[in-house]
N, CA, C and O atoms as a Tripos MOL2 file, in Angstrom:
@<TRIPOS>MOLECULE
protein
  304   303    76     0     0
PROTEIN
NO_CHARGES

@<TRIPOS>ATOM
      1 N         -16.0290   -8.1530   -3.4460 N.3       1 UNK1
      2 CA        -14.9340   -7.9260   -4.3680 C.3       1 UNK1
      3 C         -13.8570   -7.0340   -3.7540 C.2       1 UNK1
      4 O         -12.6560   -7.0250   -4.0250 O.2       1 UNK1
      5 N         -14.5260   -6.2850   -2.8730 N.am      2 UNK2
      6 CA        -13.4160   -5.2390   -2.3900 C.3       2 UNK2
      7 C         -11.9870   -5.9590   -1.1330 C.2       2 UNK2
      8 O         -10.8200   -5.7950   -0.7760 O.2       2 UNK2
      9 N         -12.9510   -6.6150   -0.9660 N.am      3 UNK3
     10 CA        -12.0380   -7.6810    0.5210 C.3       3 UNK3
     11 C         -10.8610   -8.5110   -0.5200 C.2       3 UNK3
     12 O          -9.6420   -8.6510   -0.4200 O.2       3 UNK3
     13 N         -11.6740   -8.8810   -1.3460 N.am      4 UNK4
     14 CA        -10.5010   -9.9910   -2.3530 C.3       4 UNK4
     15 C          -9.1990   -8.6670   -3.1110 C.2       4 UNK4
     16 O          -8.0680   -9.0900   -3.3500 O.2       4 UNK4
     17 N          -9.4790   -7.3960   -3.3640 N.am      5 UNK5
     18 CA         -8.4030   -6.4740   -3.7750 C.3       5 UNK5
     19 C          -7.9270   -5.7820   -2.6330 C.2       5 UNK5
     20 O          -7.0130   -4.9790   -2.8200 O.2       5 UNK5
     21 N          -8.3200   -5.9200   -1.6180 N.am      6 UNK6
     22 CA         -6.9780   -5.5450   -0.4990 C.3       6 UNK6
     23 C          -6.5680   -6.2080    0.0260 C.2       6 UNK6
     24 O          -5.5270   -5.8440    0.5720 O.2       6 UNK6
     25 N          -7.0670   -7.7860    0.3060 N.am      7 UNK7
     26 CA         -6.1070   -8.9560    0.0890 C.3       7 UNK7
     27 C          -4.9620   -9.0970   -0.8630 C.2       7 UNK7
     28 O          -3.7880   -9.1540   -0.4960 O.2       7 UNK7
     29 N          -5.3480   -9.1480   -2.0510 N.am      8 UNK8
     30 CA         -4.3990   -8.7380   -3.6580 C.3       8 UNK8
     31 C          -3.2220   -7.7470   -2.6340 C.2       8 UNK8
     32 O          -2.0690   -8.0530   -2.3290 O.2       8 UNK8
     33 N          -3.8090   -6.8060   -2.3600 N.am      9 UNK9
     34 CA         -2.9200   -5.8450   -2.2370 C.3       9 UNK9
     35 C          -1.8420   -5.7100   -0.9940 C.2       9 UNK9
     36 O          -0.7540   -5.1400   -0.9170 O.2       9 UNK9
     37 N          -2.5230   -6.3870   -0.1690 N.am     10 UNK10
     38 CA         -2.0230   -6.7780    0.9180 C.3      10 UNK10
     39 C          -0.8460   -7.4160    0.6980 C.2      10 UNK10
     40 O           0.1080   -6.9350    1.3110 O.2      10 UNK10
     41 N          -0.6240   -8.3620    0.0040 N.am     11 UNK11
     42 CA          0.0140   -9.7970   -0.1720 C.3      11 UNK11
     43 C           1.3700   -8.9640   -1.3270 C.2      11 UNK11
     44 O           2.4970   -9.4570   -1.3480 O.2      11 UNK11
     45 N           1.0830   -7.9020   -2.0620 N.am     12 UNK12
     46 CA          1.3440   -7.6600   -2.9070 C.3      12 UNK12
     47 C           2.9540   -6.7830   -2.2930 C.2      12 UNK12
     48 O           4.1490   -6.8910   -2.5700 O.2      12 UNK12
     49 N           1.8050   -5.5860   -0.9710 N.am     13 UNK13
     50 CA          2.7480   -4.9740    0.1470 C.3      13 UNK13
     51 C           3.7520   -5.9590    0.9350 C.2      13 UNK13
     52 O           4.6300   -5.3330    1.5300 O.2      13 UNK13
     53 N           3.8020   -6.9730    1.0350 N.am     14 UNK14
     54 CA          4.2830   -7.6410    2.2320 C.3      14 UNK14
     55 C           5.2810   -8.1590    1.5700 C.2      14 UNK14
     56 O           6.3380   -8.3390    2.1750 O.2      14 UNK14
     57 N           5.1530   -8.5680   -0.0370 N.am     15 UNK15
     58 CA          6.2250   -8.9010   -1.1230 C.3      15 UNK15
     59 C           7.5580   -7.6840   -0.9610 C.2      15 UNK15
     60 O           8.6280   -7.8560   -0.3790 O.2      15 UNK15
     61 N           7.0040   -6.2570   -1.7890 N.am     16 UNK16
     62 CA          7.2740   -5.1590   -1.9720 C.3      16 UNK16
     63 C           7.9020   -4.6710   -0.6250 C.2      16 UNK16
     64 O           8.8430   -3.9330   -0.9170 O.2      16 UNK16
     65 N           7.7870   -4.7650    0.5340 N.am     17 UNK17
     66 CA          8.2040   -3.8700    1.8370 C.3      17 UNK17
     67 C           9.3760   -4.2480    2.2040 C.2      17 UNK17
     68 O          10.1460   -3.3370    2.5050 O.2      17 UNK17
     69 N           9.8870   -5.6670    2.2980 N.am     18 UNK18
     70 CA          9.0350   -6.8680    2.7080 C.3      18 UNK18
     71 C           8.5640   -6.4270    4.4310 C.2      18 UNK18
     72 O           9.3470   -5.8170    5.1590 O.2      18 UNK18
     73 N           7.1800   -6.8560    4.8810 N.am     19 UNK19
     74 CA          6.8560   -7.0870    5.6440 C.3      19 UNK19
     75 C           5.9370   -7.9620    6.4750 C.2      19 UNK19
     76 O           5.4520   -8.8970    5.8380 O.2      19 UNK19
     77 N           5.6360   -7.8870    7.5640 N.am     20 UNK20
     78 CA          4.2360   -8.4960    7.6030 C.3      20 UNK20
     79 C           2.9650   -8.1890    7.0290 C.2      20 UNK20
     80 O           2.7980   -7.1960    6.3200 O.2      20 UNK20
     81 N           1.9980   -9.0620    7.3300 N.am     21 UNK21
     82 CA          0.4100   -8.9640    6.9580 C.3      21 UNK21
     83 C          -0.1270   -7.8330    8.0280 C.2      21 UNK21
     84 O          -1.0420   -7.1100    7.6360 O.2      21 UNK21
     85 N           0.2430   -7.6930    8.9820 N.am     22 UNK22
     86 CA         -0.0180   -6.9560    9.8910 C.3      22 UNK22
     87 C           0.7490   -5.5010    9.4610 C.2      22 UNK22
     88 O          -0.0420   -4.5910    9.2110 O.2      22 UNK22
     89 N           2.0230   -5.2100    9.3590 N.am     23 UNK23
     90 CA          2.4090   -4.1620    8.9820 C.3      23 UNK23
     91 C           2.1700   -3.4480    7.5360 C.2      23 UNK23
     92 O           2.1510   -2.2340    7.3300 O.2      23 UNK23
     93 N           1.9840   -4.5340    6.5430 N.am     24 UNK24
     94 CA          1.1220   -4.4640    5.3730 C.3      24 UNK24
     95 C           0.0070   -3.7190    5.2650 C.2      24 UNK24
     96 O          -0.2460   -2.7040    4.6160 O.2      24 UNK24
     97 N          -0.5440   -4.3050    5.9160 N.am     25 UNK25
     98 CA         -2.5810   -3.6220    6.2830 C.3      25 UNK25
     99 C          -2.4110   -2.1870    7.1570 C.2      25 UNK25
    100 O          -3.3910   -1.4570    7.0090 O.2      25 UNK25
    101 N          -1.4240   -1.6700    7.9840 N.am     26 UNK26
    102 CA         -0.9500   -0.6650    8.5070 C.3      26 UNK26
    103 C          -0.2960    0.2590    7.1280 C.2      26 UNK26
    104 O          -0.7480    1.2930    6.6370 O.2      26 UNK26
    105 N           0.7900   -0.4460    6.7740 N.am     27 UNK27
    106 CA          0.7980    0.5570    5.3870 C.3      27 UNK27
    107 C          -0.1110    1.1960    4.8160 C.2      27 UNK27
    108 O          -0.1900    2.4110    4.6340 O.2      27 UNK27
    109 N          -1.2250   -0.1000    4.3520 N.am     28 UNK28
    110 CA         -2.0960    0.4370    3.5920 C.3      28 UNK28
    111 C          -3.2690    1.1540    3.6260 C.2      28 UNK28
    112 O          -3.9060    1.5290    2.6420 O.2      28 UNK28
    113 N          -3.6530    1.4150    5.2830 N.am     29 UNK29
    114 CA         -4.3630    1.9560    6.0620 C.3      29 UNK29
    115 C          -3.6440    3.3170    6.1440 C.2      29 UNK29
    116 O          -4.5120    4.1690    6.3320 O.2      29 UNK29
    117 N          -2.2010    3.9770    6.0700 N.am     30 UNK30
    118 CA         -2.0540    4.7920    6.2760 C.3      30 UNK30
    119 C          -1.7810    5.8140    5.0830 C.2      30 UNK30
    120 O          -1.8490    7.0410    5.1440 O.2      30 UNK30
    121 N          -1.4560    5.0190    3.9860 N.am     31 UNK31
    122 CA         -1.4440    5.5800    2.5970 C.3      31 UNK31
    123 C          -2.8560    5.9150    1.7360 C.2      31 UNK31
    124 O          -2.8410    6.5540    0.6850 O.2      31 UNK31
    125 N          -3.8450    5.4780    2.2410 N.am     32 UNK32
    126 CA         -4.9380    5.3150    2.3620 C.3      32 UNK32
    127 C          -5.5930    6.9290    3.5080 C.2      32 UNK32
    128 O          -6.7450    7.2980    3.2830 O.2      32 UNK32
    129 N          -5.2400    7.2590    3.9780 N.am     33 UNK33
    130 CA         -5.2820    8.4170    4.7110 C.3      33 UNK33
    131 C          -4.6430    9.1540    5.1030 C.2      33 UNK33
    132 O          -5.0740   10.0180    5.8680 O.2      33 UNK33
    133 N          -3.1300    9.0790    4.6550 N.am     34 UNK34
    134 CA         -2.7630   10.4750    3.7770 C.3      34 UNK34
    135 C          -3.2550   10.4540    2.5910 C.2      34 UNK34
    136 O          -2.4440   11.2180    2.0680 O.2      34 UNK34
    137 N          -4.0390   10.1360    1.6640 N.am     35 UNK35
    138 CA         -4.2230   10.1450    0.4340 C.3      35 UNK35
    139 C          -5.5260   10.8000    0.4220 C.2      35 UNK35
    140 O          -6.1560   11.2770   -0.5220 O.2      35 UNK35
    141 N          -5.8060   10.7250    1.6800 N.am     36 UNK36
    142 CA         -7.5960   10.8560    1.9730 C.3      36 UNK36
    143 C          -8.6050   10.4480    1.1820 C.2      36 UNK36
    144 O          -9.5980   11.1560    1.0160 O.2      36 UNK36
    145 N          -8.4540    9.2040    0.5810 N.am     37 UNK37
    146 CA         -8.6490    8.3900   -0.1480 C.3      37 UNK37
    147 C          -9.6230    7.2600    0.9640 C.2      37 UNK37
    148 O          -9.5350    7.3060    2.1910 O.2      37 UNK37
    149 N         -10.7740    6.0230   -0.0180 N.am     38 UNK38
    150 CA        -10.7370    5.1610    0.4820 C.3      38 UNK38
    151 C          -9.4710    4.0260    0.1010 C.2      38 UNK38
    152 O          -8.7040    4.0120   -0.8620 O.2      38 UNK38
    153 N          -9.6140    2.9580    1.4420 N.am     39 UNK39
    154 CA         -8.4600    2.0970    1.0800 C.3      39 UNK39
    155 C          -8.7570    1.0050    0.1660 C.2      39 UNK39
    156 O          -7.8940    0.1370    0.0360 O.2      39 UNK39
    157 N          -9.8940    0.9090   -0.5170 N.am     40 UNK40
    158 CA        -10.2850   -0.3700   -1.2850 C.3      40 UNK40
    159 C          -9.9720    0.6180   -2.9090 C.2      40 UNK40
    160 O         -10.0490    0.0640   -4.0060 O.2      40 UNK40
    161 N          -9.6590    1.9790   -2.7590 N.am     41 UNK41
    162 CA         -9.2690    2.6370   -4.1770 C.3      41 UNK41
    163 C          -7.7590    2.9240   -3.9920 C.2      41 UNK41
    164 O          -7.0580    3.4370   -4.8630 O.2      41 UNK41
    165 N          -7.2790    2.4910   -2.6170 N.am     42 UNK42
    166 CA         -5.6910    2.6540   -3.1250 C.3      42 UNK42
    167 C          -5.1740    0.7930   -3.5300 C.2      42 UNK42
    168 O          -4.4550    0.3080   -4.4040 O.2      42 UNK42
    169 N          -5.8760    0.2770   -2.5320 N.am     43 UNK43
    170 CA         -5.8850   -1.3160   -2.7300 C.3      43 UNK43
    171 C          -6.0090   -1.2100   -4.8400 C.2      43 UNK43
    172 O          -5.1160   -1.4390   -5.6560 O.2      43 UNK43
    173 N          -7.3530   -0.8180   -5.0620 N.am     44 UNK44
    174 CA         -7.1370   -0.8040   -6.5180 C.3      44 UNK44
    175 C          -6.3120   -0.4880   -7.4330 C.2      44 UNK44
    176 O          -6.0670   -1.0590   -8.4960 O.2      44 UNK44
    177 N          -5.8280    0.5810   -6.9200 N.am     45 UNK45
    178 CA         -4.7560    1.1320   -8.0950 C.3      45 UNK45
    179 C          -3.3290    0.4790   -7.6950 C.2      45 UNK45
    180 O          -2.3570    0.6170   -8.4380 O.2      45 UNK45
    181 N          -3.2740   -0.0990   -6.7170 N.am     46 UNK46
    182 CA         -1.9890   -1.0200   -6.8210 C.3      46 UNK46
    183 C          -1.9800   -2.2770   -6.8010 C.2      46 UNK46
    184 O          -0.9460   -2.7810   -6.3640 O.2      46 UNK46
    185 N          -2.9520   -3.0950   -7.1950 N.am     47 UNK47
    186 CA         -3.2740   -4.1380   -7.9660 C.3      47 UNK47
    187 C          -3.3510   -3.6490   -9.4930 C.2      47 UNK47
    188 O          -2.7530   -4.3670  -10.2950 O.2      47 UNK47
    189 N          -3.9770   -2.5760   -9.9710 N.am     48 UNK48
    190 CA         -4.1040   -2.1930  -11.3240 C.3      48 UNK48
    191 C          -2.5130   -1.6990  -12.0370 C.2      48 UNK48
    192 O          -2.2830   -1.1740  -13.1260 O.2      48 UNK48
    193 N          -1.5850   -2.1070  -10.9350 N.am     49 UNK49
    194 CA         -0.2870   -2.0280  -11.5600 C.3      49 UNK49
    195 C           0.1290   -3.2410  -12.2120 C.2      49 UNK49
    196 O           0.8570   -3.0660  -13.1890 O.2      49 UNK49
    197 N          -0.1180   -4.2720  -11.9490 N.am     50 UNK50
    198 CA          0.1460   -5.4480  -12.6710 C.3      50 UNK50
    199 C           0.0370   -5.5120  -13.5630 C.2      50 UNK50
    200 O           0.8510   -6.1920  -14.1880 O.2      50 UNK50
    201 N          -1.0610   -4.8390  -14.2730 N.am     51 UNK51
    202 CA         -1.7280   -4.6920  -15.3780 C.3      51 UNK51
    203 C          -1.2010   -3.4300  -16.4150 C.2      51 UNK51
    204 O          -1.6290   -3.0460  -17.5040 O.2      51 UNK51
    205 N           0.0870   -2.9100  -15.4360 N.am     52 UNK52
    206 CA          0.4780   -2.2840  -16.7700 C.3      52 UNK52
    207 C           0.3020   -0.5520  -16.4870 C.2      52 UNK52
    208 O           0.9390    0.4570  -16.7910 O.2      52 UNK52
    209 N          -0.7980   -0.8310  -15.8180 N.am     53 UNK53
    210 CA         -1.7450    0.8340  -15.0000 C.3      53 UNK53
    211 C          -0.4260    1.4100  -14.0080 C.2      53 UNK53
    212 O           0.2520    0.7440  -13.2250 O.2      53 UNK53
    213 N          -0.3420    2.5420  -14.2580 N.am     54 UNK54
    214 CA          1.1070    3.4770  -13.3010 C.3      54 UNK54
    215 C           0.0410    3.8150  -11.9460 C.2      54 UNK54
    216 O          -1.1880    3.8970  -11.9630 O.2      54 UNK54
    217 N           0.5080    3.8930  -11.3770 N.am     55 UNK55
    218 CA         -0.0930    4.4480   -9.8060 C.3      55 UNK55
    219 C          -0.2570    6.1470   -9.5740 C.2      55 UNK55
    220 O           0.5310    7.0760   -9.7530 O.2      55 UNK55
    221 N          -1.3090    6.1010   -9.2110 N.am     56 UNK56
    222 CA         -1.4290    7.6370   -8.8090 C.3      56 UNK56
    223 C          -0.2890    8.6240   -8.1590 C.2      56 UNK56
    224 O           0.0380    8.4230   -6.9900 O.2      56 UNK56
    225 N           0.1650    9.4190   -8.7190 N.am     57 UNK57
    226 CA          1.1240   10.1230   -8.0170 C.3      57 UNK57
    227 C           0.7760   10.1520   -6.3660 C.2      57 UNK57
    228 O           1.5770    9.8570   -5.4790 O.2      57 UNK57
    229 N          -0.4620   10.5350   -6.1990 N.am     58 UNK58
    230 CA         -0.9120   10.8700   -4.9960 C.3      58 UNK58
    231 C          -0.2960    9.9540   -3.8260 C.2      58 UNK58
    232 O           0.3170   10.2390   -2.7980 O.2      58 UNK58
    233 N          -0.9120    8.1390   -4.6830 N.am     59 UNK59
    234 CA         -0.7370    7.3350   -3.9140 C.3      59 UNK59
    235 C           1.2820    6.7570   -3.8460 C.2      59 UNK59
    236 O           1.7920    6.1900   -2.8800 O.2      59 UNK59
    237 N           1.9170    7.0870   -4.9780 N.am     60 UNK60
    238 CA          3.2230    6.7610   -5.1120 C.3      60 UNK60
    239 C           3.4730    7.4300   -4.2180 C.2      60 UNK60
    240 O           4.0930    6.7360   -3.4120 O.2      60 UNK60
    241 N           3.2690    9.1230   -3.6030 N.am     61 UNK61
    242 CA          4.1510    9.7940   -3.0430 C.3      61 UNK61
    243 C           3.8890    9.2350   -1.9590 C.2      61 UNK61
    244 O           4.9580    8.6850   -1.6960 O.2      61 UNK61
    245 N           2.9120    8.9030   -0.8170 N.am     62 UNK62
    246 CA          2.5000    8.4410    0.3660 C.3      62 UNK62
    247 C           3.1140    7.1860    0.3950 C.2      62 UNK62
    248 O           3.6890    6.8210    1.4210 O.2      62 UNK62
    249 N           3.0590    6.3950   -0.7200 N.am     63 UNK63
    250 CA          3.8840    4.7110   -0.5390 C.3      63 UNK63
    251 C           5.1790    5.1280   -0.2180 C.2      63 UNK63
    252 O           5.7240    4.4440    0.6490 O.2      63 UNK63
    253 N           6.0560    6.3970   -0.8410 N.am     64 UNK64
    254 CA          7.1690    6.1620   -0.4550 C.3      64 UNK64
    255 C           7.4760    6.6420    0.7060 C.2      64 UNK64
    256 O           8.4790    6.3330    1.3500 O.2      64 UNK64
    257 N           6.2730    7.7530    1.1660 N.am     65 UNK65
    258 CA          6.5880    8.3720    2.5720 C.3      65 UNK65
    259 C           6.5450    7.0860    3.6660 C.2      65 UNK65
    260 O           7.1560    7.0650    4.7340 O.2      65 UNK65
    261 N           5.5860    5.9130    3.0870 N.am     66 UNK66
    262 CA          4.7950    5.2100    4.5360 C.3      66 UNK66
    263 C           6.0930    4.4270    4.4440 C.2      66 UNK66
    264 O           6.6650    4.4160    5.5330 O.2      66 UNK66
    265 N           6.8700    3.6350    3.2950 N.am     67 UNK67
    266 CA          7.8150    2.8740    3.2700 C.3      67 UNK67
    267 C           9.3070    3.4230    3.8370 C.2      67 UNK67
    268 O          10.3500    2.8570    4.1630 O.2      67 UNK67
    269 N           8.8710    4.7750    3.7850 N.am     68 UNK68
    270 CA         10.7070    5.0380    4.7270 C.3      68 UNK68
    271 C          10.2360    5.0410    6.1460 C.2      68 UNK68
    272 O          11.0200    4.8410    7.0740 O.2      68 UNK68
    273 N           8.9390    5.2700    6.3250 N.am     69 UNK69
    274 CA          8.8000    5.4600    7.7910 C.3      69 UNK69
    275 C           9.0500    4.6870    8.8140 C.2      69 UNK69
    276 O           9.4820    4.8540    9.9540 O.2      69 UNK69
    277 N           8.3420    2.9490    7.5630 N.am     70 UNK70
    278 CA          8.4740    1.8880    8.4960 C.3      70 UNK70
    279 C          10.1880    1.4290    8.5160 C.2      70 UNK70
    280 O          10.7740    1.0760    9.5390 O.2      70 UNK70
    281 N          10.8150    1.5250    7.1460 N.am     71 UNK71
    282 CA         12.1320    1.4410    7.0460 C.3      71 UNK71
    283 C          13.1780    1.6850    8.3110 C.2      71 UNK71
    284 O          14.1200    1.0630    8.8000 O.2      71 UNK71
    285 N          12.5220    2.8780    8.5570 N.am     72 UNK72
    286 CA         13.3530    3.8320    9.9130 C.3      72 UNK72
    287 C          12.7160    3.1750   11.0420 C.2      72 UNK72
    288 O          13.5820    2.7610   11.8140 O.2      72 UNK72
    289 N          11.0280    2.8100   11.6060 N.am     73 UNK73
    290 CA         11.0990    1.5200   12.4780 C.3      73 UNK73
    291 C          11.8640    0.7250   12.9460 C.2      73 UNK73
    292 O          12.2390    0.4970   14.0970 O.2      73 UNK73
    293 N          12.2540   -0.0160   11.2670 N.am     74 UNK74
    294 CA         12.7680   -1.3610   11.7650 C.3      74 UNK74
    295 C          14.1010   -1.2390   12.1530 C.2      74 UNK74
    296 O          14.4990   -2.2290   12.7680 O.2      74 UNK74
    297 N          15.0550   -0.2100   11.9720 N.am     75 UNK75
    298 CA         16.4860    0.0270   12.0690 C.3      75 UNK75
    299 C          16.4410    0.3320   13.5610 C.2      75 UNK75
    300 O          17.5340    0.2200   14.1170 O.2      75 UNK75
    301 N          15.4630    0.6760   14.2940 N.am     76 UNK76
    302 CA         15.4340    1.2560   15.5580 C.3      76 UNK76
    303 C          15.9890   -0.2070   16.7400 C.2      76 UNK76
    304 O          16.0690   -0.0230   17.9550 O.2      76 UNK76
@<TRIPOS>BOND
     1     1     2 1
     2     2     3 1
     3     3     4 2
     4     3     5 am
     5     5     6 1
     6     6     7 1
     7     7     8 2
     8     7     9 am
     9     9    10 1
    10    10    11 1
    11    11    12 2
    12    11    13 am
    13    13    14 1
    14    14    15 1
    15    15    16 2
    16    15    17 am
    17    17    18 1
    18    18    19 1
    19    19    20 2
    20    19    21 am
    21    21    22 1
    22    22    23 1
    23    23    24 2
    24    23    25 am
    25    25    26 1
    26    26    27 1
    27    27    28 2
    28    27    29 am
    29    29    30 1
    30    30    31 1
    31    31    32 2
    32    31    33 am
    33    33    34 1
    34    34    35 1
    35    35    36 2
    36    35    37 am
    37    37    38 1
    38    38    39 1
    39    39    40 2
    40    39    41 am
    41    41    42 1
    42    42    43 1
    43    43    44 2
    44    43    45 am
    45    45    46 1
    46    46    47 1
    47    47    48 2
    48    47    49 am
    49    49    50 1
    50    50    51 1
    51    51    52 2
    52    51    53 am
    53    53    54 1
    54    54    55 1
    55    55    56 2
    56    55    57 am
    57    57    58 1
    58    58    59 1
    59    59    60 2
    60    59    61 am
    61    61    62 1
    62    62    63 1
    63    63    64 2
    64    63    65 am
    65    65    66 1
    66    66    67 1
    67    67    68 2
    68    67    69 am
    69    69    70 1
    70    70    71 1
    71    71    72 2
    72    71    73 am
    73    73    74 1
    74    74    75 1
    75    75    76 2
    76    75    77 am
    77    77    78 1
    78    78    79 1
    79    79    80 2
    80    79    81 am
    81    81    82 1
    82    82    83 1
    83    83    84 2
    84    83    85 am
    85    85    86 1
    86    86    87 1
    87    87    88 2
    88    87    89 am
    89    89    90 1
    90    90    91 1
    91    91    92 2
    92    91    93 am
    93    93    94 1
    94    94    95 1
    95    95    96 2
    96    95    97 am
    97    97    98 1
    98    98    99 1
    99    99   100 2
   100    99   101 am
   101   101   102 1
   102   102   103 1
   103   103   104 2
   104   103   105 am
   105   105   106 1
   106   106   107 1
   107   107   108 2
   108   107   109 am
   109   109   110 1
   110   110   111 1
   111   111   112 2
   112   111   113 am
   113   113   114 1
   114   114   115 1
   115   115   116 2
   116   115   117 am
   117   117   118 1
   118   118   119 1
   119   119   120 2
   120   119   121 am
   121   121   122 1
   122   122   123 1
   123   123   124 2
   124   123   125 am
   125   125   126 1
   126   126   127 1
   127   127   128 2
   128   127   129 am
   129   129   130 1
   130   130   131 1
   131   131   132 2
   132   131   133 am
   133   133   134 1
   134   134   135 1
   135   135   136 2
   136   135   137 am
   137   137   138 1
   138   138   139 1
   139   139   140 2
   140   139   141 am
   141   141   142 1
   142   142   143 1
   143   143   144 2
   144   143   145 am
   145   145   146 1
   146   146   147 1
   147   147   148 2
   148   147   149 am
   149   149   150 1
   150   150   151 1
   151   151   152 2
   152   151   153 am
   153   153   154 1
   154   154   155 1
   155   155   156 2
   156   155   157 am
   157   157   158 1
   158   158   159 1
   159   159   160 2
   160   159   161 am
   161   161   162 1
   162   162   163 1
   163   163   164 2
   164   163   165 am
   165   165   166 1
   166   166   167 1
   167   167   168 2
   168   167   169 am
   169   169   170 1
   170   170   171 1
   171   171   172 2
   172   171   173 am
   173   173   174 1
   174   174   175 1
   175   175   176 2
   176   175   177 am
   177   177   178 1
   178   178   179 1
   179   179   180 2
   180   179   181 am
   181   181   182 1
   182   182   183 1
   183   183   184 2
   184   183   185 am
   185   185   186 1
   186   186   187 1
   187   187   188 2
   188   187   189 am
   189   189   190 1
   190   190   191 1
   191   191   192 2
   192   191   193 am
   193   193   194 1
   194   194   195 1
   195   195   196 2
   196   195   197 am
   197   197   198 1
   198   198   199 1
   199   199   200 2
   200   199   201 am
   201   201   202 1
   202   202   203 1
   203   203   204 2
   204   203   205 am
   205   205   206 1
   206   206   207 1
   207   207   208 2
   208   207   209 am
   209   209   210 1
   210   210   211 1
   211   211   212 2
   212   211   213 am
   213   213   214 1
   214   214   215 1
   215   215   216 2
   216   215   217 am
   217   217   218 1
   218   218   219 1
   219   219   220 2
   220   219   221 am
   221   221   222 1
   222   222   223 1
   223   223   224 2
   224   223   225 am
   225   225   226 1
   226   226   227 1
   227   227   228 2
   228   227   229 am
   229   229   230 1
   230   230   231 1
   231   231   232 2
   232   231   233 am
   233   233   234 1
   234   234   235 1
   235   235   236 2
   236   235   237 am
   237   237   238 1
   238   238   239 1
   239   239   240 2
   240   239   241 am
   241   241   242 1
   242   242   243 1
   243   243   244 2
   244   243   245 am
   245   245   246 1
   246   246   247 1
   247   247   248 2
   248   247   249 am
   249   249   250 1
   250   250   251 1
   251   251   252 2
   252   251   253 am
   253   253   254 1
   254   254   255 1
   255   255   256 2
   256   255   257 am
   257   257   258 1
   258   258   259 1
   259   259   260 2
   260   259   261 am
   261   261   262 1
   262   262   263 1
   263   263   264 2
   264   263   265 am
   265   265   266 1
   266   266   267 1
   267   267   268 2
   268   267   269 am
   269   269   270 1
   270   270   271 1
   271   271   272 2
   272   271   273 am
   273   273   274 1
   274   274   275 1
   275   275   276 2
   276   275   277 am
   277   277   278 1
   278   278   279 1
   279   279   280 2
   280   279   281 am
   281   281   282 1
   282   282   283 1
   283   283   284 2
   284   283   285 am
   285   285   286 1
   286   286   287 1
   287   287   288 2
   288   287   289 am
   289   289   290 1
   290   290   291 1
   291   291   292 2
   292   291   293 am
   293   293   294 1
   294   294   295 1
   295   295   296 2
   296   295   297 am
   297   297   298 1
   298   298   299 1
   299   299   300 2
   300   299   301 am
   301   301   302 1
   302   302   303 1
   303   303   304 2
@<TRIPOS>SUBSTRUCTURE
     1 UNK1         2 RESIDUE 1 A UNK
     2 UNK2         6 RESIDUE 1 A UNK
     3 UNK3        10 RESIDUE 1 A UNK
     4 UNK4        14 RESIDUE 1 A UNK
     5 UNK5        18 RESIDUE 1 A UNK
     6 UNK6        22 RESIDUE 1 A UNK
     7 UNK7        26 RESIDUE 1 A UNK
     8 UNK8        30 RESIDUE 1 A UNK
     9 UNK9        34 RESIDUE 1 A UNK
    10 UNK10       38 RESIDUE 1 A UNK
    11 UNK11       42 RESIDUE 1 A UNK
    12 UNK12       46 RESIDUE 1 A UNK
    13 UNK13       50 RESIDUE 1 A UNK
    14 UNK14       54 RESIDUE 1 A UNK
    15 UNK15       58 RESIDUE 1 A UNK
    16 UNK16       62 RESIDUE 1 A UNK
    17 UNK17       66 RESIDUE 1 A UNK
    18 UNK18       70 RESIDUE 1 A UNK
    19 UNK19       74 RESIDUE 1 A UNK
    20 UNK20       78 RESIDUE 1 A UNK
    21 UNK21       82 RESIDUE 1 A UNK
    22 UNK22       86 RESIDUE 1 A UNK
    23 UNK23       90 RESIDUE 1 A UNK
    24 UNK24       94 RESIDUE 1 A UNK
    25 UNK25       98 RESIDUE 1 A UNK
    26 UNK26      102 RESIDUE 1 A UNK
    27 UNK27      106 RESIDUE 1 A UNK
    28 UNK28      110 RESIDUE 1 A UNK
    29 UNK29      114 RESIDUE 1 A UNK
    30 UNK30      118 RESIDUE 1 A UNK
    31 UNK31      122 RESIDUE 1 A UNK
    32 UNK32      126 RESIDUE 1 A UNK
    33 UNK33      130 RESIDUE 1 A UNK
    34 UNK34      134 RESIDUE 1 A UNK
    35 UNK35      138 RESIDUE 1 A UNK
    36 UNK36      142 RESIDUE 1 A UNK
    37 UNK37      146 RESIDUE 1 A UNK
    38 UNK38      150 RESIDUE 1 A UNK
    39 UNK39      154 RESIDUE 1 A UNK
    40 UNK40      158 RESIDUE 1 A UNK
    41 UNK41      162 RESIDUE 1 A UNK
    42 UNK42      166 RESIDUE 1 A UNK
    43 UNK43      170 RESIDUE 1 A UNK
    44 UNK44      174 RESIDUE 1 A UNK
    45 UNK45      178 RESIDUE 1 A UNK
    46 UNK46      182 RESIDUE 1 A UNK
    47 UNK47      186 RESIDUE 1 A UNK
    48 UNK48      190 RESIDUE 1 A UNK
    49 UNK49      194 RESIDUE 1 A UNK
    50 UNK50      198 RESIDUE 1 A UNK
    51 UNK51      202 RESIDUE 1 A UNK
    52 UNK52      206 RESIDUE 1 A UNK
    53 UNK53      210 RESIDUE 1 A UNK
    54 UNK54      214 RESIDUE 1 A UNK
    55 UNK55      218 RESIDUE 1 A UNK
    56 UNK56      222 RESIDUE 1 A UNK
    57 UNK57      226 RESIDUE 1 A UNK
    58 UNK58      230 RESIDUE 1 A UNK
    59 UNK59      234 RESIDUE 1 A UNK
    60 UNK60      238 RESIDUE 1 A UNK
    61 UNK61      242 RESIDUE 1 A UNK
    62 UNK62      246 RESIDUE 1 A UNK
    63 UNK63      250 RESIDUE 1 A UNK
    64 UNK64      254 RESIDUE 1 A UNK
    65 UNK65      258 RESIDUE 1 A UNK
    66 UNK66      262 RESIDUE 1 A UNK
    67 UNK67      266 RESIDUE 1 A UNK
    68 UNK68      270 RESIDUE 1 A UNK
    69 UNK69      274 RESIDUE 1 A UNK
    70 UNK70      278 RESIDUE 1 A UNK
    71 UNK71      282 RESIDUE 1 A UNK
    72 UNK72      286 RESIDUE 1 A UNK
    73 UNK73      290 RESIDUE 1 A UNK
    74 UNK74      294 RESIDUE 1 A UNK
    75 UNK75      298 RESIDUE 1 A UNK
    76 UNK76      302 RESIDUE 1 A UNK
């Protein structure tokens, strides 16, 4: 079950970034540890947004850190 919600989530990042599947799974690997979190409970709570569920501050603040980071990447 856990492989099928960071897939979900994966697919979900790559919408949202936009990026790759590859830079996706890097996102979410790294929001995932700044969060010091596992990644199949950040995978969860941002699938559990669909549903209406708000996202952990914890994990919002790291999404937006990991998303300017790569932002500033790609401008390079």
């Amino acid at each position: 079950m856990s492989r099928a919600v960071i897939d979900q989530a994966r697919g979900m990042v790559m919408v949202l970034a936009p990026c790759s599947s590859e830079r996706a799974w890097d996102l979410l690997v790294e929001v995932s540890q700044h969060c010091n979190g596992k990644l199949r409970d950040v995978a969860a709570a941002l699938v559990a947004t669909t549903k209406g569920q708000e996202l952990p501050e914890a994990i919002r603040r790291e999404w937006r850190r990991a998303s300017q980071r790569l932002h500033a990447l790609e401008r390079r």
